[in-house]
C-alpha positions in Angstrom: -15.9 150.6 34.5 -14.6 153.4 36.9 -15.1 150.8 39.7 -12.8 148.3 38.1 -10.3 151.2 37.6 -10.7 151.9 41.7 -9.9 148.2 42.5 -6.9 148.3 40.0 -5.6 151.0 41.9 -5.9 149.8 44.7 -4.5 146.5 44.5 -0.9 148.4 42.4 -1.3 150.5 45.7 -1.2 147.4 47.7 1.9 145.7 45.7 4.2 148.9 46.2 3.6 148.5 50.0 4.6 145.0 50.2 7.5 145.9 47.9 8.4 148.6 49.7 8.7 146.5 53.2 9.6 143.2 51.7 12.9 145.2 50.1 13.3 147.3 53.5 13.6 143.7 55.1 15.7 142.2 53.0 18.2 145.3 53.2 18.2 145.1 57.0 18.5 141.2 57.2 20.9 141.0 54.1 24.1 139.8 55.9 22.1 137.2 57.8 20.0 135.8 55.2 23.3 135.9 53.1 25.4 133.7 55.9 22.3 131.3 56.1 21.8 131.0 52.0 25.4 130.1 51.9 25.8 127.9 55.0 27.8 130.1 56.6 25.3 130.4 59.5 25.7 126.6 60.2 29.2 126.5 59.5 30.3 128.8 62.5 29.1 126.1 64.7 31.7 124.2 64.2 33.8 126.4 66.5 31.4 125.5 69.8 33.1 123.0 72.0 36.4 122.7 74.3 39.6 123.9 72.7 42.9 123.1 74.5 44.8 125.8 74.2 48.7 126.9 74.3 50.8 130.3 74.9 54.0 130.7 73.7 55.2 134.3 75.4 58.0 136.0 73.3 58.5 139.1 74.7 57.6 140.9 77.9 57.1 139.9 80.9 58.3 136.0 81.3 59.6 135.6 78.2 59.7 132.0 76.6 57.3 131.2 79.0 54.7 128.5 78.1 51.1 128.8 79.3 48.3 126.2 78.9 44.2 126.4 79.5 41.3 125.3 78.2 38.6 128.0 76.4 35.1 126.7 76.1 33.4 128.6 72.8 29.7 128.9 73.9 28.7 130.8 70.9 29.4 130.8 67.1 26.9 132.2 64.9 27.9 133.8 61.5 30.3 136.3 62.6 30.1 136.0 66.2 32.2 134.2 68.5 31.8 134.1 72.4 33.6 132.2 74.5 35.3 131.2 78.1 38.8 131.0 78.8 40.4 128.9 82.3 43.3 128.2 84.1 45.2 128.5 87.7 44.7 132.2 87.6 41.0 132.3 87.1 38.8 132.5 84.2 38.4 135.4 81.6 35.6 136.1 78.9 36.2 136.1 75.1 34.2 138.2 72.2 34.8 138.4 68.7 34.0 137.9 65.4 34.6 135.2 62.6 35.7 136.7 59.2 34.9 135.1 55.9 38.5 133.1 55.4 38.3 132.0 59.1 40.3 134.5 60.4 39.3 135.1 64.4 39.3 138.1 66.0 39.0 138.1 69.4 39.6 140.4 72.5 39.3 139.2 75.9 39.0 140.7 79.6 41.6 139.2 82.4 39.3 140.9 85.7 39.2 137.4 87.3 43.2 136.9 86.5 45.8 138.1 88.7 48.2 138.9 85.9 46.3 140.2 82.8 43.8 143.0 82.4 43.2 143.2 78.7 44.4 141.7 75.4 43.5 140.9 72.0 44.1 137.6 69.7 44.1 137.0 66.1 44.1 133.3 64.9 43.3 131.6 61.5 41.6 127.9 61.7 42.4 125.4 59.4 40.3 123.7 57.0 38.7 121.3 58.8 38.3 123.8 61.6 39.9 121.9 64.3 43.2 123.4 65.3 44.0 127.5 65.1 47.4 129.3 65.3 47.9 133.0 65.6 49.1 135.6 67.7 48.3 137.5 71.2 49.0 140.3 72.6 48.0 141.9 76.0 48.7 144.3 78.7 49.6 143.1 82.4 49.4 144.1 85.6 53.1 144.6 85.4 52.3 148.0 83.4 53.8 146.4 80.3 52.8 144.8 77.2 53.7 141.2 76.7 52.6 138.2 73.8 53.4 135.7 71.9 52.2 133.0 69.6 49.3 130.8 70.4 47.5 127.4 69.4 44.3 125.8 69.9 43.5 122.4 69.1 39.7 121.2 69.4 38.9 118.3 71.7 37.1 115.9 69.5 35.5 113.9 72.4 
């Protein structure tokens, strides 16, 4: 009988480990498992591809100017976004996140361009996640801030 009571023990001894790590996981994995459970994971990717995109500047330097280039997103996972942006100037890296309502948060680094250095964008997709429109704002070499409105429509090649 007092080796049955030893096994017992051992074995509740054995479930409150497991418990213990199996809840320890699931506290540090909750957001991903919570993207993939919903589809959220998956969803992101429908970001990934070439985007056409188009700068309106409204104050600043060159104001009512109209820029053009194409950003390729490379990354879109949950709440992550990476991607590359192009034109005459050079080319300029993008990170951000996704937010729950689609909202896009990005910041990018102009070190390639001749005429930015830094700036930040803000953008909401529509529903079918092929077009965003937004705002962004940056700081130029011209030791002033400048920005405008902005749109991106996805190349569906």
């Amino acid at each position: 009988m007092l080796a049955d009571s030893g096994a017992v023990s051992i074995t509740v001894a054995i479930i409150g480990v497991v418990g213990i790590v199996v809840g320890a996981l699931l506290k540090i994995f909750s957001d991903e498992l919570k993207r993939i459970l919903t589809g959220r994971n998956i969803g992101s990717k429908d970001f990934i591809g070439q985007w056409k995109c188009t700068w309106v500047s409204e104050y600043g330097v060159k104001v009512s100017k109209r820029l053009e280039d194409r950003v390729e997103v490379k990354e879109a996972s949950g709440n992550k976004f990476f991607a590359k942006g192009a034109n005459e100037n050079g080319t300029y890296d993008m990170i951000g996140s996704i937010q729950d309502n689609d909202i896009i948060l990005l910041s990018y680094s102009g070190d390639n361009l001749k005429n930015a250095l830094a700036g930040v964008i803000i953008m909401i997709a529509d529903k079918k996640r092929k077009s965003m429109k937004g705002r962004w704002h940056e700081y130029s070499e011209e030791d002033d801030f400048r920005g405008g409105t902005t749109i991106w429509s996805k190349d569906v090649s």
